[in-house]
C-alpha positions as CSV (number, residue, x, y, z in Angstrom):
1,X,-16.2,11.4,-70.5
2,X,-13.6,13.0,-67.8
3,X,-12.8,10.7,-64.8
4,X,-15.5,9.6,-62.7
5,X,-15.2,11.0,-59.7
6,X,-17.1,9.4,-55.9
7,X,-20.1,9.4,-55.0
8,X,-19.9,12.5,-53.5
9,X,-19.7,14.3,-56.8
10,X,-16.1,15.4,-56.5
11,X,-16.8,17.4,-53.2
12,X,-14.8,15.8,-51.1
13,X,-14.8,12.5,-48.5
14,X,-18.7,11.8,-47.2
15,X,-19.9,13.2,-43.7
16,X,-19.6,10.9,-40.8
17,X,-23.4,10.1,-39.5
18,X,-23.9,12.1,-36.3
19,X,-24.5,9.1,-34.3
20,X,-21.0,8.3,-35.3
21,X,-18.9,11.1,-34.5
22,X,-16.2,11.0,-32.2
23,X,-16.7,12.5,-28.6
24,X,-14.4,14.9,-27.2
25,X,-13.1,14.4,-24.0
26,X,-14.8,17.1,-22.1
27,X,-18.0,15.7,-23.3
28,X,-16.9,12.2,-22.3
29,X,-15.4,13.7,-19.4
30,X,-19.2,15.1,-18.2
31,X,-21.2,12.0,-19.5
32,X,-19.4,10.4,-17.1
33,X,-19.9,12.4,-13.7
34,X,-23.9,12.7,-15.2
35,X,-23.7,8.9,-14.3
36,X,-21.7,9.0,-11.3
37,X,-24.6,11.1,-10.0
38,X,-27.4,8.8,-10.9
39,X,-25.4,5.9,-9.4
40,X,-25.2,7.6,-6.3
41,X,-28.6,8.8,-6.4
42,X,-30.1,5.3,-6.5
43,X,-27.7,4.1,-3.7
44,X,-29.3,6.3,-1.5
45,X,-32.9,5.7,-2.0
46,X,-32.1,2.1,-1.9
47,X,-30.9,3.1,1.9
48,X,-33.7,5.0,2.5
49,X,-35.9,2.5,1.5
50,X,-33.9,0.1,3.6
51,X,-34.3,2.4,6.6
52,X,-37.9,2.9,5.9
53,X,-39.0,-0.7,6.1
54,X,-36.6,-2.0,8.8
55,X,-38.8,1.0,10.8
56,X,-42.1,-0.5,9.5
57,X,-41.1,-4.2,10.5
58,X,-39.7,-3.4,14.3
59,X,-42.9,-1.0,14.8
60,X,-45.5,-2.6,12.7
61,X,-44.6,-6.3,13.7
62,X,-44.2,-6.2,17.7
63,X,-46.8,-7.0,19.6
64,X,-48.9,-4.4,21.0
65,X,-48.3,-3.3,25.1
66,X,-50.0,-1.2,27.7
67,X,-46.3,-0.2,28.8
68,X,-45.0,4.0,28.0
69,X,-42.6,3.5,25.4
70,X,-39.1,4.2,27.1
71,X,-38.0,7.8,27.5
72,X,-34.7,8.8,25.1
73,X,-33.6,11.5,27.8
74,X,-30.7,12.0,30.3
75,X,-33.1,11.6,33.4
76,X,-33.4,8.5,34.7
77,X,-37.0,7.0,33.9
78,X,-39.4,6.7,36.9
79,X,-40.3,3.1,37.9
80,X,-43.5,2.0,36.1
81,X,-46.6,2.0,39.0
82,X,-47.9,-1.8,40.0
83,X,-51.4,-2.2,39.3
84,X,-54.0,-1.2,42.7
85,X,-51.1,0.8,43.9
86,X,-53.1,3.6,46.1
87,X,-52.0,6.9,45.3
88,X,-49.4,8.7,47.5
89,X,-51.3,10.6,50.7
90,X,-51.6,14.1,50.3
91,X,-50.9,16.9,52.8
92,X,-54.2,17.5,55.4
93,X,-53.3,20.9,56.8
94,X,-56.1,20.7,58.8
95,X,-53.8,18.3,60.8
96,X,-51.4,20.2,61.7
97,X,-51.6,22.0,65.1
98,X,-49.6,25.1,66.9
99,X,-49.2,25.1,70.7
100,X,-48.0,27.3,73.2
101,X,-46.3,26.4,76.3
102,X,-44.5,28.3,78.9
103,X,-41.7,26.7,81.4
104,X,-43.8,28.0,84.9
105,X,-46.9,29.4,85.3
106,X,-45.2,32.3,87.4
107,X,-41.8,34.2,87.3
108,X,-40.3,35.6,89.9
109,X,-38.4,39.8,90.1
110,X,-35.2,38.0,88.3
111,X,-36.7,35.5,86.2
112,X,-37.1,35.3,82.2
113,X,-40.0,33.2,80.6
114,X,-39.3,30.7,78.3
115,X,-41.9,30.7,75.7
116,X,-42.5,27.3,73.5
117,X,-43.6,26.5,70.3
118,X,-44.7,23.5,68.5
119,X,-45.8,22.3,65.4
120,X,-47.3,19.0,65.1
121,X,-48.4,17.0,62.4
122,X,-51.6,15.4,63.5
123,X,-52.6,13.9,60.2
124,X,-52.2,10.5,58.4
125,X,-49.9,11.4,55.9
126,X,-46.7,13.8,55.5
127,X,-46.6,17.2,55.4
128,X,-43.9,19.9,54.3
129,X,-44.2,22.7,56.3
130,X,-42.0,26.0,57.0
131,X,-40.6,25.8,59.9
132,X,-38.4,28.6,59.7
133,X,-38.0,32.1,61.7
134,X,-39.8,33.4,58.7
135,X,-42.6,32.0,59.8
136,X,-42.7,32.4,63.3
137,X,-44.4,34.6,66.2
138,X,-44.1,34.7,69.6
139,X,-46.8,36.9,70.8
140,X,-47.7,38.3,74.6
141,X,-51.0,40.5,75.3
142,X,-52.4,42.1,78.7
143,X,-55.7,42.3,77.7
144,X,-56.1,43.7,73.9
145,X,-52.6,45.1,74.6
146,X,-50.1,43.6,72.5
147,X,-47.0,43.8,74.8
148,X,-44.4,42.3,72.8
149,X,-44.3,40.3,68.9
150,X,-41.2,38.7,68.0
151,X,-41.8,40.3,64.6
152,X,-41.4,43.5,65.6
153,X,-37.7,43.7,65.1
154,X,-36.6,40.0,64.0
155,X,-33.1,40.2,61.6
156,X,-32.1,37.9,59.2
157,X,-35.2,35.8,58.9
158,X,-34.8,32.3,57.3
159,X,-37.1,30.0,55.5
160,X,-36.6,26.3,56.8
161,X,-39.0,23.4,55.2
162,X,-39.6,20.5,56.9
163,X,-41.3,17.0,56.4
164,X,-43.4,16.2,59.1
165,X,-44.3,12.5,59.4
166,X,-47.5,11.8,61.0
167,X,-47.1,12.4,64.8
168,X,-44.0,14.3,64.2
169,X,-43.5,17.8,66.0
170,X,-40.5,20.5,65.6
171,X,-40.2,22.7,68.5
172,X,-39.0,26.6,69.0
173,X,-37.8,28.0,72.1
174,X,-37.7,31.9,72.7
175,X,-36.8,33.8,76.1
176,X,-38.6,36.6,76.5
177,X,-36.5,39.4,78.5
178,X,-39.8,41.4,80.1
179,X,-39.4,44.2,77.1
180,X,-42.1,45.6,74.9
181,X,-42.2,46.2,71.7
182,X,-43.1,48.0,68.9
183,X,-43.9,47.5,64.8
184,X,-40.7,48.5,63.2
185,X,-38.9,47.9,66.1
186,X,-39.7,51.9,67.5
187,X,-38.5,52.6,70.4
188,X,-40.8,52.3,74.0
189,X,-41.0,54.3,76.7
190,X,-43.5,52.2,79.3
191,X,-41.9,48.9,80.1
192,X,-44.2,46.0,81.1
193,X,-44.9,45.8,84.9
194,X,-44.3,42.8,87.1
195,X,-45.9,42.6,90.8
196,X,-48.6,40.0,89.9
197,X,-49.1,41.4,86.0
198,X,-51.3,38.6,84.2
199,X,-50.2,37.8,80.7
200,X,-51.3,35.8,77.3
201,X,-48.7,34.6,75.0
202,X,-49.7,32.6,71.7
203,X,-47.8,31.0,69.5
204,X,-47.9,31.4,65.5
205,X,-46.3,29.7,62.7
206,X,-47.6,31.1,59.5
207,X,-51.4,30.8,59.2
208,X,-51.5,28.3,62.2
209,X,-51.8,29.3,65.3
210,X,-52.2,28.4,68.8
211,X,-54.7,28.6,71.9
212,X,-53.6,31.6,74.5
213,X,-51.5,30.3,77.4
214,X,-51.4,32.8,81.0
215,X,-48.3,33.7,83.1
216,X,-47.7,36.0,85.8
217,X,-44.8,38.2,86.3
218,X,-43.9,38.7,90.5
């Protein structure tokens, strides 16, 4: 017989098992950021989870109120109402009142009437109102003649809101210089006549408006 050889029959040094083969170091290399990953990955759901039940205890756990839960913006948070606080008064525009007044009942050849007018809150509660030259009309008639309107060729009108406490009164004064006028300020030929002319003026402001008062003109 020849000389025995291994047990391999000759061919050579035996396979290593594959469970037993050495690992390169790239493999290594990714094995090893594979469970860097996972690592990670389980530290953050064990935060979330964390997160998640310390939101179930403060919510789930306090006792339950009848309070609004605070407001998380900028603007500062209204104070809460008291219990049987009556509502806040609104507006009764039925109380509020226009009135005309003159300075005399008669003018002499020289003499310019002062024409008046006042708003008053006659209500029980406030009232914002438009007080303005926007808003206001000055107004003489002779009969169904409309002899002058402030309107007619106002500038430059102005918006002008006010609060009007109940009693409270704003007043307007407006000099009238005997002229007439016209819509759209046109001009006028006929001036109005004195010598014991009778005349209306009422007062408006906005959709309020006053009772006639009469003047004459000497």
């Amino acid at each position: 017989m020849g000389e025995q050889g291994n047990s391999t029959g000759g061919r050579g040094p035996a396979p290593v098992p594959a469970s037993r083969q050495p690992v390169s170091d790239k493999v290594y290399r990714r094995r090893r950021q594979v469970a860097g990953v996972l690592v990670l990955l389980i530290i953050a759901g064990l935060i979330a989870g964390g997160i998640f039940i310390s939101g179930l205890l403060s919510s789930g756990s306090a006792p339950t109120s009848n309070a609004e839960p605070a407001s998380t913006s900028s603007a500062k948070a209204k104070p809460a109402v008291k219990p049987g606080t009556p509502p806040a008064a609104v507006c009764d525009e039925a109380g509020i009142k226009v009135t005309a007044t003159v300075d005399k009942p008669a003018y002499g050849p020289e003499e310019f009437p002062v024409l008046t007018l006042r708003v008053t809150n006659s209500g029980k509660s406030p009232c914002d109102i438009n007080v303005g030259t926007s808003q206001m009309e000055f107004q003489i008639t002779s009969g169904e003649d409309v002899i002058f309107n402030s309107m007619h060729c106002q500038l430059d009108a102005t918006d002008l809101v006010k609060n009007l406490a109940p009693g409270a009164s704003e007043t307007a004064n407006f000099v009238w210089k005997v002229k007439r006028s016209a819509p759209g300020c046109a001009k006028v030929a006929v001036e109005p006549g004195r010598s014991g002319g009778t005349y209306a003026f009422v007062a408006k402001l906005g959709k309020w408006s006053s009772e006639p008062v009469t003047f004459t003109l000497q």
